[in-house]
C-alpha positions as a Python dict, from the first residue, in 0.01 Angstrom:
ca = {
    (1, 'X'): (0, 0, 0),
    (2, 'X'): (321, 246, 89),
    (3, 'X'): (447, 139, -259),
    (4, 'X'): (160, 244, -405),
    (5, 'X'): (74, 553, -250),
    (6, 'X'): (482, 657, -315),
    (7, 'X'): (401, 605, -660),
    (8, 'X'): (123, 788, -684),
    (9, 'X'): (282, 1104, -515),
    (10, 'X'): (597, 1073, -749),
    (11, 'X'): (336, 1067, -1042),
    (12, 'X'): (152, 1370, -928),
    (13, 'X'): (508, 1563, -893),
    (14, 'X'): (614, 1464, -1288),
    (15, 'X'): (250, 1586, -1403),
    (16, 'X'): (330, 1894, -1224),
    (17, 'X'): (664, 1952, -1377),
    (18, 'X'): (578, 1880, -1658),
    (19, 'X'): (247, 2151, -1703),
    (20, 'X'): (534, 2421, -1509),
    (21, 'X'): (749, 2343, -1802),
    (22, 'X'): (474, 2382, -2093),
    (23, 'X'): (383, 2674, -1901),
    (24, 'X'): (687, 2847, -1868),
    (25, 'X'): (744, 2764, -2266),
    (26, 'X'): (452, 2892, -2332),
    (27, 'X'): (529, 3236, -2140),
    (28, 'X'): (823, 3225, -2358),
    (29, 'X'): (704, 3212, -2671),
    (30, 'X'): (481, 3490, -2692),
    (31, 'X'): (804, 3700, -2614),
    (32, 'X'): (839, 3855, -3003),
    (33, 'X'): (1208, 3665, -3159),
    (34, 'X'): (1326, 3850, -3421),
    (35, 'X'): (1201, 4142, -3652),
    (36, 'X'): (1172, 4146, -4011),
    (37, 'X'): (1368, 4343, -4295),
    (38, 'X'): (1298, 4546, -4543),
    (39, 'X'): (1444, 4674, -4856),
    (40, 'X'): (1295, 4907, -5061),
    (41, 'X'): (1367, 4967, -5497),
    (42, 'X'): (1432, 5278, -5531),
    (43, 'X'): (1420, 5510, -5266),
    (44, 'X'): (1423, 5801, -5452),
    (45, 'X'): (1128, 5831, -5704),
    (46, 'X'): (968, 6158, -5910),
    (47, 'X'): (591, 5978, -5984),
    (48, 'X'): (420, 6157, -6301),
    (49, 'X'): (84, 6113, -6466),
    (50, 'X'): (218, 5994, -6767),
    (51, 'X'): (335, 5704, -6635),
    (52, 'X'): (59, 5613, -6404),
    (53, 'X'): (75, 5221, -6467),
    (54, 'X'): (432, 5158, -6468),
    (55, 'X'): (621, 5005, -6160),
    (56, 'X'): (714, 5292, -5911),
    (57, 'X'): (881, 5077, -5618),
    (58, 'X'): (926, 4732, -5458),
    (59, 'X'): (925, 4651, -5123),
    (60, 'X'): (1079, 4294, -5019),
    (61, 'X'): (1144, 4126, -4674),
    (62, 'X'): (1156, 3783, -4481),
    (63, 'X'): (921, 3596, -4246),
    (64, 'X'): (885, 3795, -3903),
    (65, 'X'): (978, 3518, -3624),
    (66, 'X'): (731, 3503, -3290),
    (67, 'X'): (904, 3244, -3165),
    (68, 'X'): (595, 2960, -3284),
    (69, 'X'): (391, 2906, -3587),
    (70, 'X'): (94, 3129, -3610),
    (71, 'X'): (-31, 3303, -3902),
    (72, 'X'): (153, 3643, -3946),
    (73, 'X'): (-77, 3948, -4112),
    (74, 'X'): (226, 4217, -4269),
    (75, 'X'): (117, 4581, -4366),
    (76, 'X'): (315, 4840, -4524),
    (77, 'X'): (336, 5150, -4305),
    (78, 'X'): (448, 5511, -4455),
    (79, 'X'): (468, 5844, -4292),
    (80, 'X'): (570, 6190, -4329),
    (81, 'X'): (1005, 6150, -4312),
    (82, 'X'): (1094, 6240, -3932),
    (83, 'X'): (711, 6185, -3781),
    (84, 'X'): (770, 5867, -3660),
    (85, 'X'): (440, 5727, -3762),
    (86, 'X'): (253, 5921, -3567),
    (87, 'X'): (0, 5968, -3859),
    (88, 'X'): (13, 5678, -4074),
    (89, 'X'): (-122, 5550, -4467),
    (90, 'X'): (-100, 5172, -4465),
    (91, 'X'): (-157, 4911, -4691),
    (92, 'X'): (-439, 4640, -4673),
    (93, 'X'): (-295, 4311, -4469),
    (94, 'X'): (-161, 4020, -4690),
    (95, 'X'): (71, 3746, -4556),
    (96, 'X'): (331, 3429, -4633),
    (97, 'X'): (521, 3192, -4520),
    (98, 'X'): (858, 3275, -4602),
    (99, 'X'): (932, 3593, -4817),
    (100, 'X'): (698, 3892, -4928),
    (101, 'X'): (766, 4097, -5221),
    (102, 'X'): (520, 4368, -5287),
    (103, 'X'): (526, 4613, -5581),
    (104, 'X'): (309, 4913, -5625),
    (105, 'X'): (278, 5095, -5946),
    (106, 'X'): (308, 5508, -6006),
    (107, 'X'): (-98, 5573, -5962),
    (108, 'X'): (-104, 5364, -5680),
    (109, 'X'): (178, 5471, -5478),
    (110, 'X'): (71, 5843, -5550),
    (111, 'X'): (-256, 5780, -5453),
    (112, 'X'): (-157, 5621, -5131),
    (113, 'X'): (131, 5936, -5019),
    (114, 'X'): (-94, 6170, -5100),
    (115, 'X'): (-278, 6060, -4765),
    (116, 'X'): (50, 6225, -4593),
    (117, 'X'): (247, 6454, -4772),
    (118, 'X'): (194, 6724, -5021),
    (119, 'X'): (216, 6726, -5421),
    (120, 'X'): (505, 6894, -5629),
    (121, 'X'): (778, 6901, -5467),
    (122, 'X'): (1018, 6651, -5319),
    (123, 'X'): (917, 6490, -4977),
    (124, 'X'): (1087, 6275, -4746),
    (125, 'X'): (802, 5974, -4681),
    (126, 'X'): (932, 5692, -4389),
    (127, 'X'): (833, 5303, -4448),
    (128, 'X'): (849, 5008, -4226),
    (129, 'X'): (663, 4677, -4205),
    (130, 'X'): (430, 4584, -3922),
    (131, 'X'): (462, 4202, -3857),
    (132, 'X'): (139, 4079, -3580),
    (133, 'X'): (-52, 3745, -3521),
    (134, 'X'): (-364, 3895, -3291),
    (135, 'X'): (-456, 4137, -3068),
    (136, 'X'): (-308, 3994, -2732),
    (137, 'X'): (30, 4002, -2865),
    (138, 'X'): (264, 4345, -2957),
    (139, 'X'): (317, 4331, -3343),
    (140, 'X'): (700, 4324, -3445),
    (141, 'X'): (811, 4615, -3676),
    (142, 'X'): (1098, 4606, -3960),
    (143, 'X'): (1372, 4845, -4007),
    (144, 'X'): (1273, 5198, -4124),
    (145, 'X'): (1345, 5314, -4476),
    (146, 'X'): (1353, 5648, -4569),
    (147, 'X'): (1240, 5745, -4879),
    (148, 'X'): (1249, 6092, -5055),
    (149, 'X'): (935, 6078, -5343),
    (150, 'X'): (754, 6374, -5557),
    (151, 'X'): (378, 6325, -5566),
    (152, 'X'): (167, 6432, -5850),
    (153, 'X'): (-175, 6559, -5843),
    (154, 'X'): (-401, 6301, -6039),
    (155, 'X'): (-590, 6517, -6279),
    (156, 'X'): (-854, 6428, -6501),
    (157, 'X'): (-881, 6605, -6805),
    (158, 'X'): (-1222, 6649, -6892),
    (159, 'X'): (-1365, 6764, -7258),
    (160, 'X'): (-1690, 6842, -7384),
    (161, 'X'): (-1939, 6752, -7299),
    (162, 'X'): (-1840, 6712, -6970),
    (163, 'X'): (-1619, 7042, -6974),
    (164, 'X'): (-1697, 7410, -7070),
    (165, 'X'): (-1401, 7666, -7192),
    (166, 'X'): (-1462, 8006, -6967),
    (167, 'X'): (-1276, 8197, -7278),
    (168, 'X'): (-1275, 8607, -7214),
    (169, 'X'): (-1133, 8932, -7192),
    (170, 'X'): (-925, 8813, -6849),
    (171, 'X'): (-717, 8551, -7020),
    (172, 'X'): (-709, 8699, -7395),
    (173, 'X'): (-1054, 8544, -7540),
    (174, 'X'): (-816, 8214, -7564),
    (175, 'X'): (-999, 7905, -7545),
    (176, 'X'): (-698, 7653, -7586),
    (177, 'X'): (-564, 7846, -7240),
    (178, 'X'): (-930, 7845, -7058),
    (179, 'X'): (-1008, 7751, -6723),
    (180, 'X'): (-1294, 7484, -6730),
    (181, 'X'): (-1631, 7413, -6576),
    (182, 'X'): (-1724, 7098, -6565),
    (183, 'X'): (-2040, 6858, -6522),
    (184, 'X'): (-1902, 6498, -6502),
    (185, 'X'): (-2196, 6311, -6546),
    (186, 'X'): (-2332, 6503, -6877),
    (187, 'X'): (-2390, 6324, -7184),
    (188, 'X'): (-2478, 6380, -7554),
    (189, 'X'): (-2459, 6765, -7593),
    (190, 'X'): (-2569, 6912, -7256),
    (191, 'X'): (-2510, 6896, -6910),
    (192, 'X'): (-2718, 7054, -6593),
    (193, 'X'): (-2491, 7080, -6342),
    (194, 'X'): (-2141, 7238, -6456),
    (195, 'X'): (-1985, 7367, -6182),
    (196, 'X'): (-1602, 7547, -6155),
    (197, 'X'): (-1389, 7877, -5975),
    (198, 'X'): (-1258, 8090, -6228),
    (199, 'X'): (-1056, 8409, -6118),
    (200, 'X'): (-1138, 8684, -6357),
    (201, 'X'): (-879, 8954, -6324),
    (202, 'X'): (-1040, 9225, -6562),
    (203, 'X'): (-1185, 9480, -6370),
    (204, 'X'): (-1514, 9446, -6585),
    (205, 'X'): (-1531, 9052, -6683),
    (206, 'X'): (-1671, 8941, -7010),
    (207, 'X'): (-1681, 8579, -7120),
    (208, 'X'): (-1818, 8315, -7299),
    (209, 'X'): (-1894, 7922, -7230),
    (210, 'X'): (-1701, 7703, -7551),
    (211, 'X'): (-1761, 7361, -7613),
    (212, 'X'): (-1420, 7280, -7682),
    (213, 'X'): (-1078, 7458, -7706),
    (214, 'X'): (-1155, 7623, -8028),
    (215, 'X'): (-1414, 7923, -8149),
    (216, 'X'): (-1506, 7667, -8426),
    (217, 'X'): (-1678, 7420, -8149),
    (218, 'X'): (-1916, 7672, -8102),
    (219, 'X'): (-2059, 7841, -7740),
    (220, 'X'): (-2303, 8009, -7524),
    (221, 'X'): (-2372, 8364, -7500),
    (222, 'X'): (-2642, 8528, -7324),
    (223, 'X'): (-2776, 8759, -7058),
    (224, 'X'): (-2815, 8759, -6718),
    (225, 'X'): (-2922, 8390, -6586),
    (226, 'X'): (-2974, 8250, -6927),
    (227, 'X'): (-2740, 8099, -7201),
    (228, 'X'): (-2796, 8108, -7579),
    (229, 'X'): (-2649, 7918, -7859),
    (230, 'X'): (-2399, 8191, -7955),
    (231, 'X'): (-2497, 8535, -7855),
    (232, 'X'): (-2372, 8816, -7615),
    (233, 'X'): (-2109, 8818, -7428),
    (234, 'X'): (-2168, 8719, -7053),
    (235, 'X'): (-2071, 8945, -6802),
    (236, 'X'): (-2068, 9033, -6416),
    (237, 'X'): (-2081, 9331, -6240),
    (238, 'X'): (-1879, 9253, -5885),
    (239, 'X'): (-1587, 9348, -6092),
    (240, 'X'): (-1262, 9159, -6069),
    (241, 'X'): (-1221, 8844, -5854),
    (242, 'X'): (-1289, 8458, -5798),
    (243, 'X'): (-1632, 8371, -5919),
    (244, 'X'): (-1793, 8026, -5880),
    (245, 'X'): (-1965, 8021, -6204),
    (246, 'X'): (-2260, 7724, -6291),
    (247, 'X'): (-2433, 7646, -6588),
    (248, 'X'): (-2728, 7423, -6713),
    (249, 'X'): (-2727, 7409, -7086),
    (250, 'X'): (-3019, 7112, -7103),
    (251, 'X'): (-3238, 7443, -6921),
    (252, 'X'): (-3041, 7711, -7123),
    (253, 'X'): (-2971, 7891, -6794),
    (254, 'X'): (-2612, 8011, -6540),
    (255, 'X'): (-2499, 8181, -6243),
    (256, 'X'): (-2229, 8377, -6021),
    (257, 'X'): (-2137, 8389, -5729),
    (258, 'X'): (-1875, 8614, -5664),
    (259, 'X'): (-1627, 8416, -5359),
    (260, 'X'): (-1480, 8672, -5110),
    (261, 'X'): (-1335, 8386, -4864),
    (262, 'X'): (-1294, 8027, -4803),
    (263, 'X'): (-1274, 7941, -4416),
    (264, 'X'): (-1272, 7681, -4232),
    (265, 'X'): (-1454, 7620, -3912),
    (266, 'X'): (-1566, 7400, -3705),
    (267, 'X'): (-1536, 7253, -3315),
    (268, 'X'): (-1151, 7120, -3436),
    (269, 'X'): (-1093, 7487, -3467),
    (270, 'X'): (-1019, 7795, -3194),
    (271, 'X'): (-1314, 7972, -3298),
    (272, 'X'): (-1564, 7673, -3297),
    (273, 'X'): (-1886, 7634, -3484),
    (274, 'X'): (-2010, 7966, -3604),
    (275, 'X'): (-2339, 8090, -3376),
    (276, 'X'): (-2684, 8156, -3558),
    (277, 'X'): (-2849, 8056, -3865),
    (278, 'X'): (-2603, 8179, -4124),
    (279, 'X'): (-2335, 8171, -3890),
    (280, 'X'): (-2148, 8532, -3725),
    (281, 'X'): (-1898, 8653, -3963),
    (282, 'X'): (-1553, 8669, -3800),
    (283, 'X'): (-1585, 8343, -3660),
    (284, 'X'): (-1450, 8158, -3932),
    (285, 'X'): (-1065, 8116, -3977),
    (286, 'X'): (-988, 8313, -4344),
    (287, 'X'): (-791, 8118, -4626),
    (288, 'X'): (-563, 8266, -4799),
    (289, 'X'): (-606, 8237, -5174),
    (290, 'X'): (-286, 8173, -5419),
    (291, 'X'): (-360, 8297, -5784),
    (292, 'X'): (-115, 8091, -5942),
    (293, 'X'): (-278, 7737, -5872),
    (294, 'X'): (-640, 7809, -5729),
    (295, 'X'): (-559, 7686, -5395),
    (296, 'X'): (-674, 7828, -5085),
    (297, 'X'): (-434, 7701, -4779),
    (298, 'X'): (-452, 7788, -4406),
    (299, 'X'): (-171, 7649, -4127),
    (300, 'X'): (-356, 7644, -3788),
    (301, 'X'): (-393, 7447, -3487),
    (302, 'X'): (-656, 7214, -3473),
    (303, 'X'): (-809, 7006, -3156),
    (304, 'X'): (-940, 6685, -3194),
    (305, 'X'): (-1310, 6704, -3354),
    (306, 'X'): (-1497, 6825, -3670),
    (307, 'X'): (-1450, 7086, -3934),
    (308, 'X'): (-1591, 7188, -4279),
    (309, 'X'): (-1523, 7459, -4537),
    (310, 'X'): (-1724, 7766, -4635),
    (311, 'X'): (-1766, 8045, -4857),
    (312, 'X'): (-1847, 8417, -4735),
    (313, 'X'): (-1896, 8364, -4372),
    (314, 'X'): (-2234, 8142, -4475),
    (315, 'X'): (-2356, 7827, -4507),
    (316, 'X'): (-2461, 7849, -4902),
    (317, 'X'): (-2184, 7693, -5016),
    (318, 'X'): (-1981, 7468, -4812),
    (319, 'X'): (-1761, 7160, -4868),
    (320, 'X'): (-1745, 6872, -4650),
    (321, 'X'): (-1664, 6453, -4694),
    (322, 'X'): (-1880, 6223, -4772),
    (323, 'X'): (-1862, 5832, -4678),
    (324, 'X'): (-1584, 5684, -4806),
    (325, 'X'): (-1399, 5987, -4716),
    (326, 'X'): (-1187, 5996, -5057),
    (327, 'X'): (-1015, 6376, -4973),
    (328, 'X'): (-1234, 6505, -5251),
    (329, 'X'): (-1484, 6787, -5094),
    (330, 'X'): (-1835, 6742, -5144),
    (331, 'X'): (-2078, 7026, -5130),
    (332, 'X'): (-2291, 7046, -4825),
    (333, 'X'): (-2096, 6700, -4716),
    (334, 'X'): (-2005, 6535, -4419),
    (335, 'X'): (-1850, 6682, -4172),
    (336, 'X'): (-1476, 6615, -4154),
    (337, 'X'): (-1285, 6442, -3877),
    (338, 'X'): (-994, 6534, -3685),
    (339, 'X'): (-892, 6236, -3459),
    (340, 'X'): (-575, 6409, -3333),
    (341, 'X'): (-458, 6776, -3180),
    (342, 'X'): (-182, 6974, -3365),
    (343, 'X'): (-54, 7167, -3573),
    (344, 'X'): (-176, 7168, -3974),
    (345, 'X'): (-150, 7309, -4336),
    (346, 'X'): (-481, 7296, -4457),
    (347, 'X'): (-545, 7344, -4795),
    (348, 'X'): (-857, 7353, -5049),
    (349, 'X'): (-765, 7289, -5442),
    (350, 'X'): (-1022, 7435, -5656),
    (351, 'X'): (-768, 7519, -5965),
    (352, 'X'): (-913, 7248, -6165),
    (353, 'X'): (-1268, 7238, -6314),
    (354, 'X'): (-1402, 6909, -6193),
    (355, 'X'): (-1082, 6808, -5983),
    (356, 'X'): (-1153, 6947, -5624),
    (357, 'X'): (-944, 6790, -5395),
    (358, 'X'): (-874, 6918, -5015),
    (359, 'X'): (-558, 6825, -4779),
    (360, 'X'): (-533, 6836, -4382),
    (361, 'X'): (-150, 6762, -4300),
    (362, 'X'): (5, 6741, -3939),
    (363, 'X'): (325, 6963, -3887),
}
């Protein structure tokens, strides 16, 4: 009986070793082993329109090691050079077993920077690779590579009928040189909802809509609120400055609106959300407008929250984001989100008939 109850004991000791040990290993394992990393060809890239579906880069690196098998999700991570991914653009998770090689071509990669740093000039952008196998364990990162890449702005360029020439006495009655307005979605010969910002710098604007970039295409004339096949010039009385001008030519009719400010506002801003129905001038935070390209750019600090843009102090025409937020203003849109307090260059792009595009970049 003492034999038996010895061995029993002695068993009950092993079985307890033996789950400290598997324990203990398994403690151990979940300790991270050994990072990934990652090479990136080239580092130093000028992306341009024209070559929108070549290969801009490739970005290669080995298995990260946890220590066990588990299945490893890998995404790309970029930031603005010297941020240190504070404010990331990422790519969508992919995995395998032993090697990753991922190559992005020139519309992609520019479309995926543009999240975090500016067009047209030369940019340092960070990369690194996040390595992680579930929520209850700290992902491994790669080395960081430090790229130094010239964005482009993706313009579409847009002809009739989707596009009007604003040819007039403010740019030398030149339609190949003309601003556009533009209606996207029109079709056949007309369009109802063409839309632009055109600067008129002649003190007493005259102008006509083409439908093309030549006299010979023909264009609409007019009076005041309605378009004719041909006739007068078209003209406005606020005198010089940015107008946003619309057009229907299905209902033969147009407008102005001359723009004395962009502003943003919103409870992201110092000022907050402007009080009362149209909202009390001097509580928005002014723009200030650049001639050359159209933009309209602002450096502020922002608090966490919500902003939109606006036109003179009022809520008649205002940009926000609509769902999926795509950086492209919408009017009367969402509002937009700021998740995180600092310091930012805002800008609002309206250079381009029919390419709107807004930016909201950390400092």
């Amino acid at each position: 009986m003492k034999a038996i109850f010895k061995s029993s004991v002695l068993l009950l000791i092993l079985s307890a070793a033996l789950w400290s040990c598997e324990k203990d290993e398994t403690r151990a394992v979940l300790n991270p082993g050994g990072a990934t990393q990652l090479t990136v060809t080239p580092t130093t890239l000028v992306l341009e329109q024209a070559n929108a579906g070549n290969t801009a880069a490739t970005f290669s690196w080995g298995k990260a090691s946890f220590g066990y098998d588990a299945a490893i999700n890998y995404v790309i991570q970029f930031c603005k050079g010297g941020t240190n991914f504070a404010s990331t653009a990422t790519t969508t998770e992919f995995n395998n077993e032993i090697a990753i090689t991922k190559s992005f071509t020139v519309k992609d990669l520019n479309a995926k920077l543009l999240d975090i740093i500016p067009y047209g000039s030369a940019q340092q952008v960070d990369v690194r690779i996040k390595a992680s196998v579930g929520s209850n364990v700290d992902p491994i990162y790669s080395n960081v590579v430090t790229m130094t890449v010239t964005c482009y702005r993706d313009i579409i360029n847009y002809s009739f009928p989707q596009a009007l020439w604003i040819a007039g006495n403010f740019q030398g009655w030149d339609p190949p040189s003309a601003p556009k307005i533009v209606d996207r979605f029109a079709s056949g010969t007309t369009g109802s909802n063409y839309d632009g910002y055109i600067n008129f710098t002649n003190a007493s604007p005259e102008f006509k809509m083409v439908k093309g970039n030549n006299w010979g295409a023909g264009d609409f004339g007019g009076s005041a609120g309605v378009l004719t096949n041909g006739g007068s010039n078209l003209t406005l009385s606020g005198g010089a400055g940015v107008y946003r001008i619309t057009a229907n030519t299905a209902g033969m009719t147009w407008s102005a609106t001359k723009i004395n400010s962009w502003a943003v506002t919103g409870n992201a801003t110092p000022l907050g959300w402007p009080a009362g129905p149209g909202g009390t001038p001097g509580q928005d935070h002014d723009m200030t407008f650049n001639a050359a390209d159209g933009t309209w750019t602002i450096t502020m600090n922002l608090n966490a929250g919500e902003l939109k843009f606006r036109a003179n102090d009022d809520w008649a025409i205002n940009f926000g984001d609509n769902s999926p937020v795509d950086n492209k203003p919408d009017y009367g849109g969402s509002n937009i989100q700021i998740t995180t307090a600092g310091n930012y260059t805002i800008t609002l792009d309206l250079g381009v008939g029919g390419n709107y595009a807004y930016t909201i970049r950390r400092n």
